[in-house]
N, C-alpha and C positions, 0 to 999 in steps of 0.2 A: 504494500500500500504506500503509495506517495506523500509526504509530511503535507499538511496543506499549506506551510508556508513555501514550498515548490510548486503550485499550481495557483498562485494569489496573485499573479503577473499575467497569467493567461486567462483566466476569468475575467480580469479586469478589463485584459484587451477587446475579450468578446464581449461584455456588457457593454462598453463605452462605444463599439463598432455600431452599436445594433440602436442606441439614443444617436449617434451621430447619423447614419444613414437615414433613418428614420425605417428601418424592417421591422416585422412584428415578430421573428424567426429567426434563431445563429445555432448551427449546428458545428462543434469542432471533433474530428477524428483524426485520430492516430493510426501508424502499421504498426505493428507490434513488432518486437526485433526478433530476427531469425533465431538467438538465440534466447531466445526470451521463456522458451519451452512450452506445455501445455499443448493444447488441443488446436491453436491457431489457423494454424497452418504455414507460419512465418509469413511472408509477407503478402501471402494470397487473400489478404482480408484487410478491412479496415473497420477499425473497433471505434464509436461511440465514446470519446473524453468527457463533453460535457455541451448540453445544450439547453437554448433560454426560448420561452414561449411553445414549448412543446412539453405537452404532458407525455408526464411517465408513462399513461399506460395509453397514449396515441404513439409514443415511441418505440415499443418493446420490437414491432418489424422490422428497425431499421438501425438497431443496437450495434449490425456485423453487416456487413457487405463485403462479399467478394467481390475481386477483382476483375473478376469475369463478369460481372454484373450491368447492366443497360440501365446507366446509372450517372447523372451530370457529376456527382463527389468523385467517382471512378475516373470517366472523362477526364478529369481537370489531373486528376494522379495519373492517369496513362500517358498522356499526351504534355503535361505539366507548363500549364499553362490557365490561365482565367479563361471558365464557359461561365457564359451566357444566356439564360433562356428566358425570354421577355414574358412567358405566357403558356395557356395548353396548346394554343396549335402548334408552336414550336416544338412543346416537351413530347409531342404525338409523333411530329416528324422526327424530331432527331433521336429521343430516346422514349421509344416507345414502351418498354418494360415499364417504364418509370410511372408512364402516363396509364398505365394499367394495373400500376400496386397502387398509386397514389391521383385518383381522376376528380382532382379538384384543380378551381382557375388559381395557381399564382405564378410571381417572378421568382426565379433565383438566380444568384451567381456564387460557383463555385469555384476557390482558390487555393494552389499548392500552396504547402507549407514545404520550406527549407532550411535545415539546422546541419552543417555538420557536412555543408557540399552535397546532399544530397535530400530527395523529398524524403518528408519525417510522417506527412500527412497531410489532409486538407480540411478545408470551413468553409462552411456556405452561409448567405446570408439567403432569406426569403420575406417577399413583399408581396400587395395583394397584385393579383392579373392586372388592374387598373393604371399599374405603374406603368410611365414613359416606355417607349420599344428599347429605349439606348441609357445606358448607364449614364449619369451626369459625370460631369468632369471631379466635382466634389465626392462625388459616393469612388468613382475610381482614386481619389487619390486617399481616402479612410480605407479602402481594400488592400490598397498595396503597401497603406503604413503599419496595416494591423498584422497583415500575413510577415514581415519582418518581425514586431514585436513577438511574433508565437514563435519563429524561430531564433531569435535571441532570447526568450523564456527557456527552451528547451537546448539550448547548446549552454545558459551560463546554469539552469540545474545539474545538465554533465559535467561541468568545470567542477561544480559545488561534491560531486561524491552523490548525489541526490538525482540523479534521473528519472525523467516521467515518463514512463511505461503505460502503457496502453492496455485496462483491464476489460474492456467492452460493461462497466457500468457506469452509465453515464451519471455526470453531477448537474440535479436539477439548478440553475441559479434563475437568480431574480431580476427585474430590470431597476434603471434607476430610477429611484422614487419621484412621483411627479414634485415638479415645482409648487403645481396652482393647490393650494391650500384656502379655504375660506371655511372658519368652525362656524359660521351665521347661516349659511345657508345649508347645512347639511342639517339641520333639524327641522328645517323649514322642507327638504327633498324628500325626506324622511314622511312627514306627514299630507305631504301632496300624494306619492305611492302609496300611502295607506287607505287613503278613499277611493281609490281604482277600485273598481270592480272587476275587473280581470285582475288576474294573479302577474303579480310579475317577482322575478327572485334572480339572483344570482349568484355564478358559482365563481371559481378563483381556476385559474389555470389547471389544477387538476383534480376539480373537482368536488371541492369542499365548498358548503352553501355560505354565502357570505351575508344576506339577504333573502328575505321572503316575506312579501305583504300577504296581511289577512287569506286575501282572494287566493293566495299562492297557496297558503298555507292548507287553506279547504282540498280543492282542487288535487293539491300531492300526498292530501291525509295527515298533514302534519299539524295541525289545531292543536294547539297546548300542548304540545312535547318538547323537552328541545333541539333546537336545532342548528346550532350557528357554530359551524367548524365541520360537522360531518360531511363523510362524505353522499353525494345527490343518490346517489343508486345502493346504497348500503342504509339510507334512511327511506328510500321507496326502493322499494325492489324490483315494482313491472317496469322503470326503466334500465334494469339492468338487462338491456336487449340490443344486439350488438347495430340493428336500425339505427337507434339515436348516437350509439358509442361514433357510427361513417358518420352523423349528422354533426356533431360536436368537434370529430376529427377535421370534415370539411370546414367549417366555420371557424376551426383554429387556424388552417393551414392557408385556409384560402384568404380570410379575415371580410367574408363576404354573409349577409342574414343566410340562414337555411330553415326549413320548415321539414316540422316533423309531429304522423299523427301518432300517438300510442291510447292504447286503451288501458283505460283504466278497471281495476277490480271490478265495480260495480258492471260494468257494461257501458259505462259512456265514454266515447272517443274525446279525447283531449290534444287540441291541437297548440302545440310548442312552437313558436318563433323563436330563432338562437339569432342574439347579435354579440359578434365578437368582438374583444377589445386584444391588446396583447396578454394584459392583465388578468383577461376573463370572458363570461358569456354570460350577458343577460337574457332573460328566459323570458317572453310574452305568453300567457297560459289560459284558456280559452273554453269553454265548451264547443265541440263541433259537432256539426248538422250531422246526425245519420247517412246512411246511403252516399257517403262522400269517398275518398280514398279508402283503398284496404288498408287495413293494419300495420304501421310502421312502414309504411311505404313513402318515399320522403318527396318532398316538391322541391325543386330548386330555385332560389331567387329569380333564376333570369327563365325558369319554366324550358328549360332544355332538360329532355328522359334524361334519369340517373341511371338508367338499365342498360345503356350502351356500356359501361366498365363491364356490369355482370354479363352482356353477350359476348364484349370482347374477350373476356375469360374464358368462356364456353370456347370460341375459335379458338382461343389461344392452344386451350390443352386437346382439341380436335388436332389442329394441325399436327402437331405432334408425331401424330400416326402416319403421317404423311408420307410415302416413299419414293413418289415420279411425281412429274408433273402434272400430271393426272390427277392424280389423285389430290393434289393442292389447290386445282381445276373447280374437279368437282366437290371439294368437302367449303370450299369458298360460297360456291353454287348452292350450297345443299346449305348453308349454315347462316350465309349473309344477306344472300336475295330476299329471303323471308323477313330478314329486320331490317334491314336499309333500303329496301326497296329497290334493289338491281337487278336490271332486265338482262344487261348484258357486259363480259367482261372480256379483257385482254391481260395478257401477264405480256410485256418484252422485253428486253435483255440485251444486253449490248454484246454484240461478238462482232470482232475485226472490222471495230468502227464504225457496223450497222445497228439498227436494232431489228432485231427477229424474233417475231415471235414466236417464246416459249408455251402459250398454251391460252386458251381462248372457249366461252360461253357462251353462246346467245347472240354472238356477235354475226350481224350480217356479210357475206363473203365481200363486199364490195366494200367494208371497214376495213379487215384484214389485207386486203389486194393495195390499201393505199396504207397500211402501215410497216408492214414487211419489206423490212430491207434499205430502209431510207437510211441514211447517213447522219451518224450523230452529231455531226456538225449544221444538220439541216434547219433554220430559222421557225420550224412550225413548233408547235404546245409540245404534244409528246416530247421531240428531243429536245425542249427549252428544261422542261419538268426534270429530265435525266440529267441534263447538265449541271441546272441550279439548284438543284435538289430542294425546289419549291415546288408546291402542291399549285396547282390551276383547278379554278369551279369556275364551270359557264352553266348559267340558269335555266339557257334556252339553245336550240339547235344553232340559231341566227348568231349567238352571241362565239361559240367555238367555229362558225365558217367565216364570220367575221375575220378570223387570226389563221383559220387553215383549209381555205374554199373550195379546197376537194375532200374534207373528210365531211362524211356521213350525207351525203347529199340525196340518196332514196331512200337511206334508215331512216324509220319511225321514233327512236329514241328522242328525248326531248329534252334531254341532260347530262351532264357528262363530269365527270370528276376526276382529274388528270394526277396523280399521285407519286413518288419517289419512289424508290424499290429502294433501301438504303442498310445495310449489313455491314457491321464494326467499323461506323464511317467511311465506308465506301458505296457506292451510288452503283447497282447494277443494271437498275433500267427501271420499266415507269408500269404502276398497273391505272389500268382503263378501267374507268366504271361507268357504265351509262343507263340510266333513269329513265321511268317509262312516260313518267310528266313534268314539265317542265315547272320550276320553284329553284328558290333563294334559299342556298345553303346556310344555316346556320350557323354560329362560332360552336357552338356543340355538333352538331354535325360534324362537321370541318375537324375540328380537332380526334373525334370518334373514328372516321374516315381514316385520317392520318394515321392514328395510331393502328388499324386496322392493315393499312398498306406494310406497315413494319410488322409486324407479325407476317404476312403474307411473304414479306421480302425473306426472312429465317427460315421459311419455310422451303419457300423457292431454292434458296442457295443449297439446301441442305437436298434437297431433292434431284438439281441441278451435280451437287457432286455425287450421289448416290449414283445418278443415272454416268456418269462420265464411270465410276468406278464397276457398276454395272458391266458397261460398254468394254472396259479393260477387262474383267474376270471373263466377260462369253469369249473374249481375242482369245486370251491364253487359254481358256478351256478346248475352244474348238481344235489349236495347235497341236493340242496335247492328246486329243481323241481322234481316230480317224476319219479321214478326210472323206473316204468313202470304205463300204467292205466290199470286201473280193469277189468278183461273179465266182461262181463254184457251178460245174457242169453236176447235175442231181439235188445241186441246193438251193432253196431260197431264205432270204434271211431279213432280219429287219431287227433295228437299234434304235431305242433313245436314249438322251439323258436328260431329265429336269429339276434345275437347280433347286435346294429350298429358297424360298420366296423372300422370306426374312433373313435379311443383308445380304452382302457377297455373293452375287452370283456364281459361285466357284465353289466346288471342295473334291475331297476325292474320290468319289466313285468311277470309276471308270471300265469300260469295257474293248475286247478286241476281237479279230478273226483272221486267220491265218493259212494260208496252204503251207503245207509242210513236205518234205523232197518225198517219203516216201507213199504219197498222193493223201495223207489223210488230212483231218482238217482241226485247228486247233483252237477253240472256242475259250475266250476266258471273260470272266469277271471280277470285280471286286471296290473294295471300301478301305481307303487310306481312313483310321481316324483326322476328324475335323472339317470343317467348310472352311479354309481359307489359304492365301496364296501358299504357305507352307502344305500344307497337308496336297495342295495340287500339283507342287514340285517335287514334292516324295511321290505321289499318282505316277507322275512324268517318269521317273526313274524305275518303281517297279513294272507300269506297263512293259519301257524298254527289255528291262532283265526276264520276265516272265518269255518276253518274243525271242530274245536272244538265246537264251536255257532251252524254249522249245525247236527252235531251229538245229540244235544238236543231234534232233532224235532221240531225247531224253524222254523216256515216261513221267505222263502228269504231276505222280509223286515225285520222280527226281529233281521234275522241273523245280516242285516248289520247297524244295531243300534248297537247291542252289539258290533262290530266292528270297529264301529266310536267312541264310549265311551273307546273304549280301548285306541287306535289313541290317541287320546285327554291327557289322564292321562298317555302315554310316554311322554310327552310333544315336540313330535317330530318336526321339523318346515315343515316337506315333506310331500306332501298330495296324498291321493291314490283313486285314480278312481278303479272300482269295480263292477261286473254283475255276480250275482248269480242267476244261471234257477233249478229250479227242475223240474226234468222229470218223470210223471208217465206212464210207458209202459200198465198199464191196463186199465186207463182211456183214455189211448193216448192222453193226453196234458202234456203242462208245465206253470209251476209259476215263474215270472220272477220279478226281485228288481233291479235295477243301480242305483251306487253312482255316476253321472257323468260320466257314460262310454259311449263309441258308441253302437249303438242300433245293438241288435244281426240280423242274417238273416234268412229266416228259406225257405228252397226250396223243394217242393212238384215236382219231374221229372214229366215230359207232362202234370204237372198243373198250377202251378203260382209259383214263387218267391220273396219274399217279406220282406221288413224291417220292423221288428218289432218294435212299437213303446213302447218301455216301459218306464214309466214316471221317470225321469232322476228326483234322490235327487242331495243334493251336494255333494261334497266329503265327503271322510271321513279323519276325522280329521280337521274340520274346525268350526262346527256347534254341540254342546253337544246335541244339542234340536231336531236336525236333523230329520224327518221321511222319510222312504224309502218306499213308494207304490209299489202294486205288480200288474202284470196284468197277465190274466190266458188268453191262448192260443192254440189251437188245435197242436197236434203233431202227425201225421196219418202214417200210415205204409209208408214206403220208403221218409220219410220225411228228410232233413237233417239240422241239428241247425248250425250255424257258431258264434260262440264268434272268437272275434278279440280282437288285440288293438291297439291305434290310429298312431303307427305307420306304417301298412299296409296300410291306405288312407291317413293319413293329408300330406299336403304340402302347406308352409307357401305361402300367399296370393292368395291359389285355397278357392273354396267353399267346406265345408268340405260333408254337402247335396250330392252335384256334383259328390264327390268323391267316397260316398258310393252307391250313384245309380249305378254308373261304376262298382262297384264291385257286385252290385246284378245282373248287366246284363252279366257279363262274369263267374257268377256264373250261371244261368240260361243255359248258353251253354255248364257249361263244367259238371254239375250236378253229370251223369250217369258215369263221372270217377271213378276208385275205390280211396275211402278215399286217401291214402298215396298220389296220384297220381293228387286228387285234390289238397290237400294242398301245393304241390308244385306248380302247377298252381295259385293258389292264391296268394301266397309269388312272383310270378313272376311278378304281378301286383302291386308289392310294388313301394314308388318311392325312384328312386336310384339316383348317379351321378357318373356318369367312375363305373358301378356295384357294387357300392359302397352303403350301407342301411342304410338311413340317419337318421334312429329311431331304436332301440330295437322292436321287432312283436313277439307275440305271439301268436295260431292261435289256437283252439280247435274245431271240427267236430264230431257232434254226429247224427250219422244215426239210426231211428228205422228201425229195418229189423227184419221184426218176422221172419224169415225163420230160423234163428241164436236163437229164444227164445227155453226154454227148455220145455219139451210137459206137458204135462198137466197131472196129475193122475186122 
């Protein structure tokens, strides 16, 4: 704990910052020092010193901030430097997280702090939305005399043996006391509030009642008890409901009236007016009409929905799920159209100094035809929007062909809302929103909007590199699996693979086929542990060694010794399952080895179908000593072999038995399909979740069909 006579310098600074600016709000944070120990995380956080006009228990969310966080304190420590945000529409565009924990109107600016050559931490000061767009010259020269003071506080307690450490519990302080004092008229204010008949009371920054007239007194149930110090919702308790706790939050932070209904025990709705001071919230207390708002549902001064924060939330943790573009497409489509009323969208993206459209809704083709491909340097909205990473609202069709006289010119849209794409302050391109009637965007709108495009932009990017990593995992996969299998004179054959759906499209199942010198043919399968680039470059090397081993005229089992001694002396930690058959067409059987793999199928149409049982070694690469047994098998005309792998049947806590009987009996029915047509039937009986393939499968089909063998001399 830090002596308080080491932190008497730095309170001082932020109280005197916060009377000179005139803010109703000073937040100061510290990083904590890499060797400071504890749960920190060194300096991946920024803890919470001490701050004025924020109650303790409106501040408990924002006590730690990562560093990774969408956050103006963060900003100013990343990039270290004074930000700026004049308002919500700003905090919506530039830092939308923010504008989504905290969706009320105000100013802040937030400043490094530097001690010791290096940033120690940062402060922010906050005013209401109604402040100037631009810092005054006066408030910037109290920001930059104060942010020395903190770091002169904190390099001469290092000098002193006494350093201030950063514990994440903030120290409530207090402002400085007003000057204007008059004892004549406070008893004279005193008995003007008493004759209201409405209730009026108020509380103190956090929360202790400092006042309550008569009318108040009724109204909150508190008539002859007393009252003056506790706290408002520990002496009523139906407003301890976290409704009023946002309505009180917003009125501190915003320093703007807010209205709130709650109902009271008996059954009568009482409706709460909050005006905030820095020093506190007077409370206006009311009987309300019936049949009015639901229950603690709040009205906002300026009558803009408080419900866009809770939708934005809802998109927020939707998008989430988000994997392609597509799907950020349509979960926009499915989530936003319904609340904001969009008919019709565009996502585009800047690539090699066009913009191209990533992905599009509702939009007319004759939209798209004039947006794709234009040149970011081009003078019209969209690529002003990407440039300046300013938001454009046109009310009506007339007012955007005004500025871009070939867009939407047969579209019926009657509105359009031009938007930034904007990810870790970089600007990727612009999303398009177009409205089905024409009206005057609101500052609530507008700011919901904005912040709505930055979730969308996270989304985007994040989809955008899945798909780019996508795009690489099918390259190497396809490299690494053959390009085509071998015509075989008596065979017909047919192969897939499909990746699981969730991340990487890559891992290692893989499959092969082979002629072999002495005319037979050599069929494999198998399952590297894992889905990912690793576990596909082990794939890459045992497919090789399995082709190579069988090339020898090594029997199945020998093959897969040599192939388990290879395993071994990579000394890789991932182990691979493995089923190698050789097929001879003239003796009509096959020779079968598994290292640990599912046992193949083998179905005779209008005669039997059946699991073949072949004696399962262990992995390979587990056992140097390992032997793999072979078992020999009839393989008769119109017969067909099924290698699989275990992600076509397993499904965690089924019987895996269970699962492959199931697949021999809807293999039984569907037999007589041709090859391709089977394989997709098979892969249909995969198990999935939302169509979704919870394993990497790979699936190889070998039918003898003499009909296809080559004649005989």
């Amino acid at each position: 704990m830090t002596p308080a006579g080491d932190v008497a310098a730095v309170d001082e600074a932020l109280v005197e910052a916060v009377a000179e600016t005139g803010a109703h709000l000073a937040v100061l944070y510290l990083l904590p020092e890499s060797d400071h120990g504890g749960d920190d995380g060194g300096d991946d956080v920024l803890l919470m010193e001490a701050g004025l006009g924020l109650p303790a228990w409106g501040s408990r969310p924002w006590t730690r901030i990562r560093l990774s966080a969408d956050a103006p304190v963060v900003a100013a420590v990343r990039r270290d430097e004074l930000i700026w945000v004049p308002g919500p529409d700003a905090m919506a565009r530039e830092f939308p997280g923010t504008a989504l924990a905290v969706p009320y109107p105000y100013a802040v600016a937030a400043a490094p702090i530097h001690a010791g050559g290096r940033v120690r931490g940062v402060w922010a000061l906050t005013w209401p939305a109604s402040h100037p767009a631009d810092l005054s010259p006066g408030e910037l020269t109290v920001i930059n005399r104060t942010s020395h003071r903190f770091g002169r506080a904190l390099e001469e307690a290092e000098a002193n043996g006494r350093p201030i450490r950063a514990v994440g519990q903030p120290r409530a302080l207090a402002p400085l006391p007003s000057a204007r004092q008059d004892d004549q008229r406070a008893p004279a204010a005193l008995d003007c509030l008493d004759r209201f008949t409405d209730g009026v009371a108020a509380i103190d920054i956090e929360g202790h009642i400092t006042f309550c007239n008569p009318a108040a007194a009724e109204l909150l149930g508190l008539d002859g008890t007393p009252m003056q110090g506790c706290l408002l919702w520990d002496r009523v308790p139906w407003l301890r409901d976290p409704m009023f706790e946002d309505r009180c939050r917003a009125a501190s932070i915003g320093q703007q009236p807010a209205d709130h209904l709650a109902s009271h025990p008996d059954g009568r709705l009482i409706r709460i007016r909050l005006y905030p001071t820095p020093s506190g919230i007077s409370l206006h207390l009311t009987p309300a009409e019936t049949g009015g708002a639901g229950h603690g549902e709040p009205v906002p001064a300026d009558g803009a929905p408080l419900t866009d924060s809770r939708n934005l939330l809802h998109v927020a943790s939707t998008l989430t799920r988000a994997l392609d573009v597509g799907e950020v497409v349509d979960l926009v489509a499915d989530h936003v159209a319904p609340v904001y009323g969009v008919r019709a969208m565009a996502l585009l993206v800047a690539e090699g100094g066009r913009m191209r459209i990533a992905g599009a809704h509702g939009c007319a083709q004759e939209v798209l035809d004039h947006l794709d491909g234009r040149p970011v340097t081009a003078p019209t909205p969209v690529e002003r929007v990407m440039r300046t990473g300013l938001p454009l609202f046109f009310g009506s069709r007339e007012e955007l062909q005004h500025q871009d006289p070939g867009f939407a010119r047969s579209d019926d849209t009657a509105a359009w809302a031009l938007l930034p794409l904007t990810v870790s302050e970089q600007r990727i391109g612009t999303c398009v929103f177009g409205f089905a009637h024409a009206h005057r965007f609101s500052a609530g709108e507008r700011a919901a909007l904005s912040a709505l495009a930055g979730l969308i932009a996270q989304a985007l990017d994040r989809a955008l590199l899945y798909e780019s990593k996508d795009r690489l995992a099918h390259t190497l996969q396809t490299a690494l699996l053959p390009v085509a299998l071998p015509e075989v004179p008596g065979l017909l054959t047919a192969a897939r693979y499909v990746p699981a759906t969730r991340g990487v499209g890559i891992g290692g199942d893989f499959y092969d086929l082979m002629a072999l010198e002495d005319g037979s043919i050599a069929a494999v399968i198998g399952d590297v542990q894992g889905h990912n680039m690793t576990a596909a470059a082990l794939m890459g090397q045992v497919r090789t060694a399995v082709r190579a081993f069988a090339g020898t005229g090594a029997d199945p089992g020998e093959v897969l010794r040599h192939a388990n001694r290879l395993l071994i002396e990579l000394g890789t930690d991932l182990f691979t399952s493995c089923l190698l058959a050789h097929v001879d067409l003239r003796l009509r059987t096959f020779c079968a080895a598994s290292a640990g793999h599912p046992p193949p199928l083998l179905c005779v149409p209008e005669r039997h179908t059946d699991v073949i049982d072949v004696p399962a070694g262990p992995l390979l690469g587990i056992d140097p000593d390992a032997e793999y047994p072979t078992l020999n098998a009839p393989f008769p005309p119109e017969a067909i072999l099924v290698l699989y792998t275990d992600g076509l049947v397993e499904v965690p806590g089924t019987d895996l038995e269970h699962r492959i009987g199931t697949l021999t009996e809807h293999l039984a029915r569907a037999c007589t399909e041709p090859l391709p047509q089977l394989t997709d039937t098979l892969l249909g009986l995969a198990p999935s979740s939302h169509q979704r393939h919870a394993d990497d499968i790979a699936v190889l089909l070998v039918k003898h069909d003499p009909s296809t063998a080559a004649p005989r001399s």
